[in-house]
C-alpha angles and dihedrals in degrees: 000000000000122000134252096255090041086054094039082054099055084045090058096044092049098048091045088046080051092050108042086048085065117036098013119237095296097047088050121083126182090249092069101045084057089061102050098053101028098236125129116253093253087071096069089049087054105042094035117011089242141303096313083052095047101046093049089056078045089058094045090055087047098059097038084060099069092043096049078062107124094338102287126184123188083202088069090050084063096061082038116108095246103256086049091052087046100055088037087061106047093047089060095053090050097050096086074073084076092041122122127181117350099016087046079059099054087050090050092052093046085048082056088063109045078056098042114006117204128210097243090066079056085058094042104049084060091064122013098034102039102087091046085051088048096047089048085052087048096055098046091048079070091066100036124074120263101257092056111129127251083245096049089049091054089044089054098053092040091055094043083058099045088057085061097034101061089059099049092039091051103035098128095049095045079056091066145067134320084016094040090178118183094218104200143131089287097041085050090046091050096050095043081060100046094050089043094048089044097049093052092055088045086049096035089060091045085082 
């Protein structure tokens, strides 16, 4: 049974998820975020230490969000033969594509910041992205050749994630006119293929 201050925190998170989806960090105020989950403003100093403190556990949530996604595990990329890993990768970091309702709103928060970044996603990225970054960098060193700088390597796995990214980050716009995308299962799998397959030959010409 969960107490009183562990409920009033989750209303909190969800109100201010709710919120940041919406108007992005700098559109939100804490009022609003009271109001929303009927909490007193205290609350948010307690729980969270302010707006800079909530919306980095937002943005926490957020991230392990697209990671819970059909149960994905960077540790198992690591026993995969490396295409497969590949693949297996990209297809994770499509699969917001298929999202509805909370996960939509991550996408949404993460679509604020590429807009108007904030400096708590500065912050954020030093801590609670940066193994994910790492294990990116891991899995395209398979593919480069060994002399391949620390830097090239990062290069590699960003741009790898920003090939996903622009689709997931930009889904709304892609359904509609002049793109017009069906965006399905079978649209998701086809273009899981056509970035692997293009990152191998990208890769593959590195050496």
């Amino acid at each position: 049974m969960s107490r009183p201050s562990d409920h009033t925190r989750q209303q909190i998170l969800k109100a201010a998820i709710a919120l940041f989806a919406e108007r992005g960090y700098d559109a939100t105020s804490i009022r609003a975020i009271v109001a929303k989950a009927r909490v007193n403003q205290a609350a948010i100093s307690y729980h969270f230490k302010g707006k800079e403190g909530l919306y980095g556990e937002v943005l926490k949530v957020a991230f392990d969000g697209y990671l819970r996604l059909d149960t994905f595990d960077l540790e198992t990329l690591k026993e995969l033969p490396r295409e497969e890993a590949l693949r297996r990768f990209v297809h994770q970091q499509l699969r917001p594509l298929l999202a509805r309702d909370q996960v939509s709103r991550y996408i949404k928060i993460f679509a604020w910041e590429n807009v108007r970044p904030s400096k708590v996603l500065t912050n954020f990225v030093k801590t609670g992205a940066m193994p994910f970054l790492a294990s990116a960098i891991e899995l395209v060193r398979r593919f480069l050749p060994p002399e391949t700088s620390e830097q090239d390597a990062m290069c590699a796995a960003l741009s790898l994630m920003g090939q996903c990214s622009v689709f997931v980050r930009n889904r709304e716009q892609f359904m509609k006119p002049p793109f017009s995308l069906k965006i399905d299962e079978a649209f998701v799998a086809r273009l899981t293929d056509l970035i692997s397959e293009l990152a191998l030959k990208g890769m593959a010409g590195a050496r």
